[in-house]
N, CA, C and O of each residue as an XYZ file, in Angstrom:
900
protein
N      96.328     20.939      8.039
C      97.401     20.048      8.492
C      96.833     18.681      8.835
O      95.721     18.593      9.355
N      97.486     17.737      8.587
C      97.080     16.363      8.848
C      97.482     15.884     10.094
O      96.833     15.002     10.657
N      98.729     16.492     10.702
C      99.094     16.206     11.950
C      97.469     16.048     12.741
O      96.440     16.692     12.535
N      97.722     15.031     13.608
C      96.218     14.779     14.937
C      95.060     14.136     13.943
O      94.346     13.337     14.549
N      94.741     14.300     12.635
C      93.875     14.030     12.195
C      93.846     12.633     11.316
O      92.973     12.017     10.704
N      95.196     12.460     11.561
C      95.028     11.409     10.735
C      96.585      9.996     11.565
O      97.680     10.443     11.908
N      96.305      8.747     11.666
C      97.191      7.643     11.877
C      97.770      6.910     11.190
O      97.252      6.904     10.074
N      98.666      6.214     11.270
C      99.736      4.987     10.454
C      99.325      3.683     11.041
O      99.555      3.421     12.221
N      98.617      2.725     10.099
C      98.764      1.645     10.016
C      99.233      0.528      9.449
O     100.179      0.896      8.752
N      99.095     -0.706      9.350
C     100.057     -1.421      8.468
C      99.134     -2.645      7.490
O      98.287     -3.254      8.144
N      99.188     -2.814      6.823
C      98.276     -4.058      6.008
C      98.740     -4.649      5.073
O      99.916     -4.424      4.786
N      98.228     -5.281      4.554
C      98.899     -6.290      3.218
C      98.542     -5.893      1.988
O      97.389     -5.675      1.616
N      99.381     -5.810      1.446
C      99.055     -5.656     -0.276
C      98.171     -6.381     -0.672
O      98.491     -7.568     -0.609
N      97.084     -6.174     -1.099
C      96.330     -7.607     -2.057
C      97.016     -8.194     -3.083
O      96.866     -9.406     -3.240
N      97.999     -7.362     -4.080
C      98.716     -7.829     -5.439
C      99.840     -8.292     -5.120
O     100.157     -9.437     -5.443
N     100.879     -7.253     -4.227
C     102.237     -8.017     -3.850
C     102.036     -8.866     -2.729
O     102.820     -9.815     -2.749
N     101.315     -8.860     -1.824
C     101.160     -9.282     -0.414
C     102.308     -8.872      0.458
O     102.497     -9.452      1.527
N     102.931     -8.090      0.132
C     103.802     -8.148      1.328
C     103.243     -6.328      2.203
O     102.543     -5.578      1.524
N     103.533     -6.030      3.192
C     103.016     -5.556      4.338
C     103.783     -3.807      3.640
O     104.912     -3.698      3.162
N     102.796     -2.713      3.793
C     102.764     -1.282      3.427
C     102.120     -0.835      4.384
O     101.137     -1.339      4.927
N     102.715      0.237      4.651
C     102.415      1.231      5.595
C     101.239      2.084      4.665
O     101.609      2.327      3.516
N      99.906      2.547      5.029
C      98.662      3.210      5.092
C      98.416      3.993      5.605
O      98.600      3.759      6.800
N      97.926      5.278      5.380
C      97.414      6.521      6.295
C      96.216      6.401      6.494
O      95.533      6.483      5.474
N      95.394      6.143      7.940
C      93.869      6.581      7.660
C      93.337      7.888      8.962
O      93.830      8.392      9.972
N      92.019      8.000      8.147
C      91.693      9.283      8.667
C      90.812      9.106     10.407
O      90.149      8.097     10.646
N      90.955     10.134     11.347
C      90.301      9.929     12.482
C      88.646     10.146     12.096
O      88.283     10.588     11.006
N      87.553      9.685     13.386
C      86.120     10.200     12.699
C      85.888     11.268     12.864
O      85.317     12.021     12.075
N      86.353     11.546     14.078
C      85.942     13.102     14.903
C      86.705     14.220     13.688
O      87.854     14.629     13.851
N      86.021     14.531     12.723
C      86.860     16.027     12.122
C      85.863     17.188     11.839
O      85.137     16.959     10.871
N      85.682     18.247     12.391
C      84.860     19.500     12.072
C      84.524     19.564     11.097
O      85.440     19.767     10.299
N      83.069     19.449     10.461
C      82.803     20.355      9.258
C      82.603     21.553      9.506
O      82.488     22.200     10.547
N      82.564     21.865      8.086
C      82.323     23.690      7.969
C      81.032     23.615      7.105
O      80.002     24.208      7.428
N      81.154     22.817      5.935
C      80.085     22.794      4.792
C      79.943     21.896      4.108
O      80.899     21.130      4.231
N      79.109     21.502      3.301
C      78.616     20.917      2.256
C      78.158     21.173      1.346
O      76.980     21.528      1.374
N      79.097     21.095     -0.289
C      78.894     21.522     -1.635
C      77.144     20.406     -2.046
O      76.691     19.345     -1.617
N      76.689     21.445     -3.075
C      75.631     20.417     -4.051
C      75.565     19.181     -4.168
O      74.680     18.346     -3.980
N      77.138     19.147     -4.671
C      77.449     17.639     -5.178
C      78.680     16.859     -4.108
O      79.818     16.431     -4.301
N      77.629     16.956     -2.732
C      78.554     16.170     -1.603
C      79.663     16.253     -1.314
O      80.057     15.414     -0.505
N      80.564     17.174     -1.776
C      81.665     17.465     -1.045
C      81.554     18.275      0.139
O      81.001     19.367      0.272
N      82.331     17.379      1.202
C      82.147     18.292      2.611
C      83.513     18.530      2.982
O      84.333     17.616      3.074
N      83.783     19.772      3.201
C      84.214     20.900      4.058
C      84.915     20.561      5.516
O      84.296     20.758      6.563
N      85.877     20.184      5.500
C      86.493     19.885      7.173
C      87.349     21.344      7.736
O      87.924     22.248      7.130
N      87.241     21.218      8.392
C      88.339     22.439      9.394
C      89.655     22.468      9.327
O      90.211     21.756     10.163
N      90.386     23.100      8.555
C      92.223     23.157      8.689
C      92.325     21.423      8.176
O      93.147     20.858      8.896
N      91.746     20.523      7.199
C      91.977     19.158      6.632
C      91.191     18.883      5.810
O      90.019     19.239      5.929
N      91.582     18.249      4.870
C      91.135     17.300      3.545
C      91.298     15.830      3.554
O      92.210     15.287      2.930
N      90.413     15.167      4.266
C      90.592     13.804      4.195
C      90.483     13.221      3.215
O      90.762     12.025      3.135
N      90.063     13.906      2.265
C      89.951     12.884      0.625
C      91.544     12.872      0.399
O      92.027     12.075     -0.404
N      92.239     13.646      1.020
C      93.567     13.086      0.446
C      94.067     11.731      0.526
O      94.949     11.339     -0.238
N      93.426     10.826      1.619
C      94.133      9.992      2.498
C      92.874      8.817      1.854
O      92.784      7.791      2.527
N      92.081      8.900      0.820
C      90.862      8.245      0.600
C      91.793      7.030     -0.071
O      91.596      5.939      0.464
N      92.474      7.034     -0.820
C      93.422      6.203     -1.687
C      94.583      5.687     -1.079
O      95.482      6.465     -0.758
N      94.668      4.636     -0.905
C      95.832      4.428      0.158
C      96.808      3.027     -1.721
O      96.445      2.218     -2.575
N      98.060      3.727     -1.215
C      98.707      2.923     -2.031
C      99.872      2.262     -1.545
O     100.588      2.710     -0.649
N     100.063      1.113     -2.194
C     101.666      0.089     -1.782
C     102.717      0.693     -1.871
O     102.944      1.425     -2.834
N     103.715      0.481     -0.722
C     104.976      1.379     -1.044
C     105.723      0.239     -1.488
O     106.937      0.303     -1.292
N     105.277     -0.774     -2.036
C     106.197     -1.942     -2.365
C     105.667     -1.619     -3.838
O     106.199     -0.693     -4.450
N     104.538     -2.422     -4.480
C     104.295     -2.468     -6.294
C     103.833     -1.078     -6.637
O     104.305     -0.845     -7.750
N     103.070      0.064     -6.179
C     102.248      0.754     -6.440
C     100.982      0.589     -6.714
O     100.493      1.338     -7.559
N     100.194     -0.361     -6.114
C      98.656     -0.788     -6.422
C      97.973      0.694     -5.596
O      98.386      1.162     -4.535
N      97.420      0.952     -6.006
C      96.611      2.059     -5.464
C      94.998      1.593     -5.459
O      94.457      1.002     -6.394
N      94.265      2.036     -4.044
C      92.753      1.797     -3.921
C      92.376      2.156     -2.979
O      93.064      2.518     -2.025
N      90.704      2.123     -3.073
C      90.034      2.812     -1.752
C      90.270      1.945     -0.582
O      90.848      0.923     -0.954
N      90.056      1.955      0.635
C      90.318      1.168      1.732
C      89.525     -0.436      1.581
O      90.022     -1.514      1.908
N      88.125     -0.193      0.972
C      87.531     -1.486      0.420
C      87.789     -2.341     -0.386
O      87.557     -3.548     -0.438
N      88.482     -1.374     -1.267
C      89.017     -2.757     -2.243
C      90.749     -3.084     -2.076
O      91.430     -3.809     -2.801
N      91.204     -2.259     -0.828
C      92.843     -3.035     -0.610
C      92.621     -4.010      0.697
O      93.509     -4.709      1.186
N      91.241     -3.919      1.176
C      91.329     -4.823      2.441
C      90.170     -6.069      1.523
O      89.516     -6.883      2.176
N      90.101     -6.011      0.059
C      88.569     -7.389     -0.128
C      89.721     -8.078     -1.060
O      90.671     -7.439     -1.512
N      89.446     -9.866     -1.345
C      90.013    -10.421     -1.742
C      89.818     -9.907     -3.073
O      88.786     -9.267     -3.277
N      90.734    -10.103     -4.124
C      90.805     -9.342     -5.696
C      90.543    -10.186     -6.084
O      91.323    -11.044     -5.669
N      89.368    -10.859     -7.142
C      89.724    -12.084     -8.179
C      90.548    -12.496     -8.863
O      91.244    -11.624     -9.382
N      90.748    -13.350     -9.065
C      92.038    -13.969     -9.460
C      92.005    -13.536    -11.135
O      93.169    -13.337    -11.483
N      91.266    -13.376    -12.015
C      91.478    -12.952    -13.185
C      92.164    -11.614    -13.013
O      93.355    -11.538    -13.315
N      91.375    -10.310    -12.453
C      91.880     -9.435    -12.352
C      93.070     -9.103    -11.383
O      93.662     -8.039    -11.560
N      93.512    -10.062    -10.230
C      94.621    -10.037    -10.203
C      95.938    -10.687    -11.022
O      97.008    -10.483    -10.448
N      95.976    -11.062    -11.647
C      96.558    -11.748    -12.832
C      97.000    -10.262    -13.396
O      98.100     -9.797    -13.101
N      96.208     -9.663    -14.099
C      96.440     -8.573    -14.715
C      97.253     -7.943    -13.967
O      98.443     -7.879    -14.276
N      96.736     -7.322    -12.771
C      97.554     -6.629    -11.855
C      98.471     -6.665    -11.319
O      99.004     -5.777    -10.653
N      98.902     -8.013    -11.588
C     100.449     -8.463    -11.287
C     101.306     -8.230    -12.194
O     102.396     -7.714    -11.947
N     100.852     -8.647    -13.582
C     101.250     -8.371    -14.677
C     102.098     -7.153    -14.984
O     103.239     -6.951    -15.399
N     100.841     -6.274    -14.528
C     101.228     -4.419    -14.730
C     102.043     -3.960    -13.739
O     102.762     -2.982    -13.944
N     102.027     -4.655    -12.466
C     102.755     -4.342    -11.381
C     103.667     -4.620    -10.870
O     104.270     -3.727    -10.275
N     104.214     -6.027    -10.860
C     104.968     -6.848     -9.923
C     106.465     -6.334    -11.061
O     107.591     -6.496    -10.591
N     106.381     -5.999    -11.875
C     107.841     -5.489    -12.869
C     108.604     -4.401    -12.437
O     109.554     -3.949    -13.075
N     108.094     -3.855    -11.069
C     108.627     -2.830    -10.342
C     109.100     -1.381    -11.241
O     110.159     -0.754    -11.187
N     107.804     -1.130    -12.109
C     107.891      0.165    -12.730
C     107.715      1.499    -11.826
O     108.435      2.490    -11.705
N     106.354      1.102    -11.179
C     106.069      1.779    -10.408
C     106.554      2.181     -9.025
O     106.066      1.492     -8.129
N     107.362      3.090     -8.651
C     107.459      2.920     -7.105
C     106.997      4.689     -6.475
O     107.295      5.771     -6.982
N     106.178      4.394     -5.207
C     105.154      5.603     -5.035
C     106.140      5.365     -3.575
O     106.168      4.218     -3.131
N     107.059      6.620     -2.733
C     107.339      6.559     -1.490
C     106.153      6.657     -0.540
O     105.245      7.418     -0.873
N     106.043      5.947      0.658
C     104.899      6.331      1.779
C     105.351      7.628      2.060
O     106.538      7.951      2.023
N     104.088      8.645      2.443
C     104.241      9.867      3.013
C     103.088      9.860      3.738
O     101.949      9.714      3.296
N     103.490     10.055      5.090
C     102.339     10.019      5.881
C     101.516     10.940      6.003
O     100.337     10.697      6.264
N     102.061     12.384      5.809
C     101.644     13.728      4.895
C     101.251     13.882      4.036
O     101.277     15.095      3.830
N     100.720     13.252      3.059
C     100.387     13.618      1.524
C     100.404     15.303      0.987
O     100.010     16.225      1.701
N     100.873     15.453     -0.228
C     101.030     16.765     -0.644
C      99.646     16.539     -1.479
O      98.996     15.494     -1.457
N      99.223     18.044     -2.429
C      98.298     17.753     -3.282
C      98.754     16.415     -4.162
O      98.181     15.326     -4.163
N     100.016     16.818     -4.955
C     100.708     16.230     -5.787
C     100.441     14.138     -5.296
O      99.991     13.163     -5.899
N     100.947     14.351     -4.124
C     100.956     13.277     -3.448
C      99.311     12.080     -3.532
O      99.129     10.867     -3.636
N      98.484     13.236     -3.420
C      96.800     12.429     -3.234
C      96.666     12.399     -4.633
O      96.209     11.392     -5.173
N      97.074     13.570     -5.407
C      96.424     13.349     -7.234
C      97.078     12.075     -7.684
O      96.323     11.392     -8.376
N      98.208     11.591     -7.497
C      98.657     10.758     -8.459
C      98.167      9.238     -7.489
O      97.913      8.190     -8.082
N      98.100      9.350     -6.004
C      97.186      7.944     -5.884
C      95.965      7.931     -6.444
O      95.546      6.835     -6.814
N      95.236      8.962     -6.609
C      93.612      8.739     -7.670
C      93.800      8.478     -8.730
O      93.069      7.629     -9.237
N      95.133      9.250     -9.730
C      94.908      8.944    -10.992
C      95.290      7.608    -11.378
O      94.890      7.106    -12.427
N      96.465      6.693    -10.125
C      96.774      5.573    -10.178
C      95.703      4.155     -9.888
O      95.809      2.938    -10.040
N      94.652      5.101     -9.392
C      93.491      4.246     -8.870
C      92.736      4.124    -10.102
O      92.427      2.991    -10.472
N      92.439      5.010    -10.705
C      91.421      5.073    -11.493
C      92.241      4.063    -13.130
O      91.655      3.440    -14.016
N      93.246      4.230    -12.991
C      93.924      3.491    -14.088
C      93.644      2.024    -13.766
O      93.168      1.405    -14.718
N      93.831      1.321    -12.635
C      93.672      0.252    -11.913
C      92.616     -0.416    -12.382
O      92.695     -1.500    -12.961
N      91.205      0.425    -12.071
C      90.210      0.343    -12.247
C      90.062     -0.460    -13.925
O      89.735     -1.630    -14.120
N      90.493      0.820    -15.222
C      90.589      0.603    -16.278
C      91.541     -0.629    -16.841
O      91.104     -1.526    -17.562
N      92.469     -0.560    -16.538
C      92.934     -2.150    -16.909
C      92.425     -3.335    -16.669
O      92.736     -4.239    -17.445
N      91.535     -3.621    -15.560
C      91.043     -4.630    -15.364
C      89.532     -4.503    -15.677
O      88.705     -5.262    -15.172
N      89.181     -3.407    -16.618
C      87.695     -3.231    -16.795
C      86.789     -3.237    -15.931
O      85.641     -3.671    -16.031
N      87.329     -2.724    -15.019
C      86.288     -2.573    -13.965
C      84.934     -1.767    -13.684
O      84.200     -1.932    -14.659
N      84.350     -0.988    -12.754
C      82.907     -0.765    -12.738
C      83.371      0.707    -12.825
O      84.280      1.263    -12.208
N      82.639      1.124    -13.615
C      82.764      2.855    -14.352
C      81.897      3.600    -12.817
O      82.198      4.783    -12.664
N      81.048      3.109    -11.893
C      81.186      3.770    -10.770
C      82.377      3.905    -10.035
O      82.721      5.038     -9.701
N      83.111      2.859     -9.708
C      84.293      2.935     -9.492
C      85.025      4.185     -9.694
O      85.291      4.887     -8.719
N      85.346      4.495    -10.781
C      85.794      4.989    -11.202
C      85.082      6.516    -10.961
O      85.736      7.525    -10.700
N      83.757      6.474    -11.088
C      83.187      7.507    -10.948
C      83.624      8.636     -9.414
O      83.715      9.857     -9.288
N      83.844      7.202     -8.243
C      83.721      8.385     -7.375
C      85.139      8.338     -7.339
O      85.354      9.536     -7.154
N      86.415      7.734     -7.392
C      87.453      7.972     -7.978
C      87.526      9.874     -8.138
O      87.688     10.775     -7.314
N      87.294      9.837     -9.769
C      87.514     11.153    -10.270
C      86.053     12.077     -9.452
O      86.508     13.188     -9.178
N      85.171     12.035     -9.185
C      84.768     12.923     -8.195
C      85.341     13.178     -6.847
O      85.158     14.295     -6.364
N      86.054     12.231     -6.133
C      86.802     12.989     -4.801
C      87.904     13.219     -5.685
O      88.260     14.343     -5.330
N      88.600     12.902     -6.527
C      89.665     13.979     -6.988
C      89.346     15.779     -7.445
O      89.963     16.843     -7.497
N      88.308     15.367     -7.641
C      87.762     16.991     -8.212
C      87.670     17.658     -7.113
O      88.128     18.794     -6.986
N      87.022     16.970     -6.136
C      87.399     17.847     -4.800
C      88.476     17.988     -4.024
O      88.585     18.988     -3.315
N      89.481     16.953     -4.047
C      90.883     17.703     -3.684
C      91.259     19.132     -4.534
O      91.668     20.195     -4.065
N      91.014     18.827     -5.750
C      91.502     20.137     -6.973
C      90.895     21.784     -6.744
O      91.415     22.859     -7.042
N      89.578     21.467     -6.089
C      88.394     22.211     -5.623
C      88.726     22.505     -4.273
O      88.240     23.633     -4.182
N      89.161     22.288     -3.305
C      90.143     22.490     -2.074
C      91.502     23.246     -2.013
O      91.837     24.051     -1.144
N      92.301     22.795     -3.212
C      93.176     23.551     -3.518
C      93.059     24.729     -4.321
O      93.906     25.614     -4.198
N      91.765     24.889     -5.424
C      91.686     26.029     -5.845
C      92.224     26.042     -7.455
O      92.535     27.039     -8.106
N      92.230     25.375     -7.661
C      92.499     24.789     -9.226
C      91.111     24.162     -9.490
O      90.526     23.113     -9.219
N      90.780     25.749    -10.401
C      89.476     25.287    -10.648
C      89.157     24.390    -12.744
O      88.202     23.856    -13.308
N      90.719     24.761    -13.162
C      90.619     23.765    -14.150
C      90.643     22.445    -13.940
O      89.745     21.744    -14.405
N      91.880     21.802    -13.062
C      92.237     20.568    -12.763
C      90.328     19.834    -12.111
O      89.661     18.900    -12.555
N      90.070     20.751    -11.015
C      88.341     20.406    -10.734
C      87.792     20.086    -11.777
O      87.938     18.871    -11.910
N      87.083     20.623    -12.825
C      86.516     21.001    -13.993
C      86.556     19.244    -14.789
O      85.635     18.431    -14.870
N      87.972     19.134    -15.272
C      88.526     18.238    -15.699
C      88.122     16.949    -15.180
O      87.852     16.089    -16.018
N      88.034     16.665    -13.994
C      87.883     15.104    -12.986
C      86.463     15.652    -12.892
O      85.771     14.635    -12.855
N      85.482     16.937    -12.821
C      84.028     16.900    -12.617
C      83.769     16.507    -14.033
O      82.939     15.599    -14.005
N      84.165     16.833    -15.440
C      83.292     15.705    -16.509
C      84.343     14.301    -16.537
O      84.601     13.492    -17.429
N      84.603     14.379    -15.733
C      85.121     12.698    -16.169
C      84.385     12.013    -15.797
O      83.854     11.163    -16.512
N      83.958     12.292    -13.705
C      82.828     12.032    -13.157
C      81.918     11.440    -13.533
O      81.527     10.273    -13.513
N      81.317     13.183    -14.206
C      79.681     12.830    -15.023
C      79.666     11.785    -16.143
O      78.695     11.096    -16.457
N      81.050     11.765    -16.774
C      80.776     10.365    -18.090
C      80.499      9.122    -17.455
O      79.620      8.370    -17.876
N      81.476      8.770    -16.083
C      81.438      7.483    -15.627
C      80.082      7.460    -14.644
O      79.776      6.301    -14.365
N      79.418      8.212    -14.200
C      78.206      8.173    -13.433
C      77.302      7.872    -14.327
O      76.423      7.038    -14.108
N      77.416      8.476    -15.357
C      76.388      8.031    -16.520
C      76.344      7.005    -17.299
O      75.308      6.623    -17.845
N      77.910      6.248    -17.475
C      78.077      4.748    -17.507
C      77.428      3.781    -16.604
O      76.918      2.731    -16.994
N      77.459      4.090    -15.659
C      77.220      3.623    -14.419
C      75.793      3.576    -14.536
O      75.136      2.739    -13.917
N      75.401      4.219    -15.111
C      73.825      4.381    -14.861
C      73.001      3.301    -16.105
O      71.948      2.662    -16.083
N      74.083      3.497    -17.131
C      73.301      2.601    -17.857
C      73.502      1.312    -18.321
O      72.863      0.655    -19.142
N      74.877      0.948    -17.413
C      75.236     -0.274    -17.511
C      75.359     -1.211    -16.059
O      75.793     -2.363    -16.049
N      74.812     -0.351    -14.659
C      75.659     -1.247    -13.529
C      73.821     -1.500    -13.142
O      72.879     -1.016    -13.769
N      73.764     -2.398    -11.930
C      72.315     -2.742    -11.471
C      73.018     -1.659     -9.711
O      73.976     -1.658     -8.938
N      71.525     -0.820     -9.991
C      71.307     -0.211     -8.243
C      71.137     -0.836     -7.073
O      70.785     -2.002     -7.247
N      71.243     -0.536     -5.979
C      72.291      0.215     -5.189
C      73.669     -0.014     -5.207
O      73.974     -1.204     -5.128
N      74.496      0.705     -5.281
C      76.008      0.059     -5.746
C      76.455      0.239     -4.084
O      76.878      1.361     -4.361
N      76.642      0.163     -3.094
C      77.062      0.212     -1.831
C      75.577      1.251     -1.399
O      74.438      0.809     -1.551
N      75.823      2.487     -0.922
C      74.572      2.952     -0.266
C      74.514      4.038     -1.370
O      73.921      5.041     -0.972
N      75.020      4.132     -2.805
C      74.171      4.756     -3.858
C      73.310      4.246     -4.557
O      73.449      3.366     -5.407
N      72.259      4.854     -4.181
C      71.374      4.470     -5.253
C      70.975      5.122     -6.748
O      71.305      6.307     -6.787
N      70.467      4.740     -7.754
C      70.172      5.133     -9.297
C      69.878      6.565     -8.933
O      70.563      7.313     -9.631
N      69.039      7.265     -8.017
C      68.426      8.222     -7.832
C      69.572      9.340     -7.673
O      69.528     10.423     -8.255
N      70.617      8.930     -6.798
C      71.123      9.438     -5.713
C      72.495      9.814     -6.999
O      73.365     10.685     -7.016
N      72.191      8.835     -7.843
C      73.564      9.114     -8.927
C      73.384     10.075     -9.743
O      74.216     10.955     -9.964
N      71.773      9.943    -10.497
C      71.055     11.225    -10.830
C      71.524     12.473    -10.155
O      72.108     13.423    -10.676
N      71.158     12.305     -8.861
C      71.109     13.980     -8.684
C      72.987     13.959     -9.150
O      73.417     14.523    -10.156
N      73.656     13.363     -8.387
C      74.822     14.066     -8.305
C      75.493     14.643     -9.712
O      76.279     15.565     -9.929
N      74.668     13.456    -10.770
C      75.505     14.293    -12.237
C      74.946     15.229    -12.662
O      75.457     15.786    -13.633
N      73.584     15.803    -12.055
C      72.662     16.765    -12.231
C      73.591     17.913    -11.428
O      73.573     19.065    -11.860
N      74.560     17.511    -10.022
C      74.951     18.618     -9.565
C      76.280     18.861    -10.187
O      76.603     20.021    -10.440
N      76.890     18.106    -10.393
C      78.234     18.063    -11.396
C      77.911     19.324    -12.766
O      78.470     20.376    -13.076
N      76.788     18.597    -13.291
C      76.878     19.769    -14.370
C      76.381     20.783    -13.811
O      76.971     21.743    -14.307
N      75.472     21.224    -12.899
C      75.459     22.166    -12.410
C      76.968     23.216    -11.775
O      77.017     24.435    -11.939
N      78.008     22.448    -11.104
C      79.237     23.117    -11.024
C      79.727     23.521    -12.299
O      80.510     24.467    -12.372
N      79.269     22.775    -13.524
C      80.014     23.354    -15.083
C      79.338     24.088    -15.739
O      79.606     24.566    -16.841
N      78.445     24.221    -15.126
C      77.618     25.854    -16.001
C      76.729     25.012    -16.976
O      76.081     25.748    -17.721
N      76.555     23.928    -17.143
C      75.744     23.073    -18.381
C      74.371     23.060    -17.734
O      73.873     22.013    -17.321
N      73.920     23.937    -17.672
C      72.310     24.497    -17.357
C      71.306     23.670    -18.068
O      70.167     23.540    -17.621
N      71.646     23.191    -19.007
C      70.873     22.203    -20.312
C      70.869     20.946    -19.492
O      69.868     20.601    -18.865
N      72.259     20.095    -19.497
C      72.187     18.824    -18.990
C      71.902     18.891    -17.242
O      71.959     17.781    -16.713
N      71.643     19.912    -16.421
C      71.445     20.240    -14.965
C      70.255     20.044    -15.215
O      69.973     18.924    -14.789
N      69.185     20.635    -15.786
C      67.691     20.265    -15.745
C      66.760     19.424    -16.402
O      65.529     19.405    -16.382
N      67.932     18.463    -17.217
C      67.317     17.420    -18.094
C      67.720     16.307    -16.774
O      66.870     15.418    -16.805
N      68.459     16.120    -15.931
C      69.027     14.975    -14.868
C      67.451     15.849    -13.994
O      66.379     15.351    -14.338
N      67.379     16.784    -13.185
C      66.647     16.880    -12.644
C      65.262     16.694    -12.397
O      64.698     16.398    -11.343
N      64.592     17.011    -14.033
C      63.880     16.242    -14.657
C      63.477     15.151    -14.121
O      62.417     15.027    -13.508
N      64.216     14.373    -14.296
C      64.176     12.787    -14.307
C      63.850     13.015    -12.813
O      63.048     12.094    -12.654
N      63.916     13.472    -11.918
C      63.610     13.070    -10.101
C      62.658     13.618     -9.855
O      61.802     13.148     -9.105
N      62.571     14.741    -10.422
C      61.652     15.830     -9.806
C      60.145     15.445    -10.845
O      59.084     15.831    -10.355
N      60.103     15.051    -11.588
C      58.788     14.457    -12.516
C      58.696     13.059    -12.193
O      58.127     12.382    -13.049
N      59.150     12.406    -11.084
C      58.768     11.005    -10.626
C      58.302     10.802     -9.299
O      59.083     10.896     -8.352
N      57.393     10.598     -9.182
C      56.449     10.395     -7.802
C      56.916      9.435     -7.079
O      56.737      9.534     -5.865
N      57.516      8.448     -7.516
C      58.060      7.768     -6.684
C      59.787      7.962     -6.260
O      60.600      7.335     -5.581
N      59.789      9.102     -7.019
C      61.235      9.765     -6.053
C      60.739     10.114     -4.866
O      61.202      9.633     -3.832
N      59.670     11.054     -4.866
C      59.133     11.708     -3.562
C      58.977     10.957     -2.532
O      59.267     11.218     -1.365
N      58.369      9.718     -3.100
C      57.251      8.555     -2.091
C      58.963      8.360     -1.087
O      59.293      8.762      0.029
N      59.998      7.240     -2.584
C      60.902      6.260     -1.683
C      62.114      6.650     -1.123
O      62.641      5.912     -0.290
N      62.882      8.191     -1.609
C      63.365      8.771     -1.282
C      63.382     10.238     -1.189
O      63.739     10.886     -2.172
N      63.062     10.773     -0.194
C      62.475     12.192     -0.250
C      63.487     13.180      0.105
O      63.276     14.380     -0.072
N      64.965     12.579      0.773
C      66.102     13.815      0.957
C      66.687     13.980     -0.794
O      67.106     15.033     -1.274
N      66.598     12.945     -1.370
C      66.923     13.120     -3.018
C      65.714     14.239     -3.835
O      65.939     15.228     -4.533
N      64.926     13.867     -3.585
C      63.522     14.432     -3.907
C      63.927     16.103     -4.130
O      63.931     16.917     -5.054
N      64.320     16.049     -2.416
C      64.280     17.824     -1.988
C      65.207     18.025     -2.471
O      64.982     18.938     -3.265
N      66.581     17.639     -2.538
C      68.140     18.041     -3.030
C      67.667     18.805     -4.227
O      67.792     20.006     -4.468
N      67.025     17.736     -5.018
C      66.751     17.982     -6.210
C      65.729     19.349     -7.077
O      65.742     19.856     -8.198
N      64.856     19.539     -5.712
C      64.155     20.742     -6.083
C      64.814     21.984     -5.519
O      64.673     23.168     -5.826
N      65.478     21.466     -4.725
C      66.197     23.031     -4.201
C      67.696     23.753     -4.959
O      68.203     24.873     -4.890
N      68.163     22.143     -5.878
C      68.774     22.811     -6.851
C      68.156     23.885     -7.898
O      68.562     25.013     -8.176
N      66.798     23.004     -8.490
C      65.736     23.392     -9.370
C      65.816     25.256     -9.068
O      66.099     26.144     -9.872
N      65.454     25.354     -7.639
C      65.376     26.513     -6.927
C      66.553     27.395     -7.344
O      66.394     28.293     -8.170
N      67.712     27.146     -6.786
C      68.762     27.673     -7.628
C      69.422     28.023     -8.942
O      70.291     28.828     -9.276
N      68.567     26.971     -9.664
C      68.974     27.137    -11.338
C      67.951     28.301    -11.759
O      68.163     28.811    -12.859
N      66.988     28.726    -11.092
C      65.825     29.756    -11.349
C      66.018     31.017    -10.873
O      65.518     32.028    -11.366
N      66.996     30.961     -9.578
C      66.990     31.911     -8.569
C      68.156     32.581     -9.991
O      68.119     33.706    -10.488
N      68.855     31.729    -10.248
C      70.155     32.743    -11.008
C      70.032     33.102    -11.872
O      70.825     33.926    -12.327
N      68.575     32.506    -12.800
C      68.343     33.252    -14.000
C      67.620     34.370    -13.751
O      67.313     35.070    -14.716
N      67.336     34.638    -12.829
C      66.373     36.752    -12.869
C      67.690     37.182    -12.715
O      67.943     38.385    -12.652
């Protein structure tokens, strides 16, 4: 339940500018766990639902960083374009249903693509969607947003410059190393791992990546006896 865990605030559209109501999440929320590939586990809540906050005026959908940073004016151009024609209209629900969080990601991630934006972007986009899908138990709909993930992490990898906020090249590695590891692709899980675990200066400059990475190793071995 989202009741207690989550508040209503108010902010400005970056595309329409005019003022939408926003859900955001409290800090204090219980974990329980943490998946391979960084999905964590809250108590009776899913805050990735509430990760995408969208306009109840145009439908611009985005993470909290990019509806509170100024948009460039090229790519807002576009976005007005696609938006301001009032095709789109998304009601505020201060509740979000599954239904409710999938279609602000998939509206995000479209966002992203029209204005050619950064295929990380996009990347963690469809990775916290895989974990709403993975929360609910729809383990195709998961499946589906985990290789979309891995394509755009791997875009990302060979077209963006590192650290992209506090990911680093390494840190993107492991995760598409753990991605295919959730898809059974045992081949592409130890060719990404590879790459960390045969570099000394994974060990030296980051060593919680280092270990992630061998203790998957550990697991991809443990399941083959």
């Amino acid at each position: 339940m989202a009741i207690g865990n989550t508040f209503v605030v108010e902010k400005t559209c970056p595309v329409c500018e005019k003022t939408t109501r926003v859900v955001k999440t409290r800090s204090r929320i219980t974990v329980i766990s943490r998946d391979e590939d960084a999905c964590t586990h809250y108590k009776d809540f899913c805050p990735y639902y509430y990760t995408v906050w969208v306009c109840e005026h145009c439908g611009f959908a985005a993470d909290e960083a990019t509806f509170t940073t100024k948009i460039p004016d090229r790519h807002l151009a576009i976005l007005r374009g696609a938006l301001l024609g009032g095709k789109i209209k998304i009601p505020f629900a201060e509740e979000r249903t599954l239904g409710n969080a999938a279609t602000a990601f998939r509206l995000a991630i479209k966002f992203v693509e029209i204005i050619h934006g950064k295929a990380s972007k996009k990347a963690k986009y469809a990775h916290q969607l895989a974990w709403i899908f993975r929360e609910a138990g729809d383990v195709a709909q998961e499946n589906e947003f985990l290789a979309k993930a891995a394509d755009f992490y791997e875009a990302a990898l060979a077209t963006e410059h590192f650290p992209i906020g506090e990911l680093t090249d390494n840190a993107a590695v492991y995760l598409v190393a753990a991605i295919y590891y959730r898809l059974g692709d045992r081949k592409k899980t130890t060719s990404y791992l590879s790459r960390l675990i045969g570099d000394q200066s994974v060990r030296e400059r980051e060593p919680r990546i280092y270990d992630k990475a061998r203790d998957l190793w550990g697991d991809i071995r443990a399941r083959r006896r």
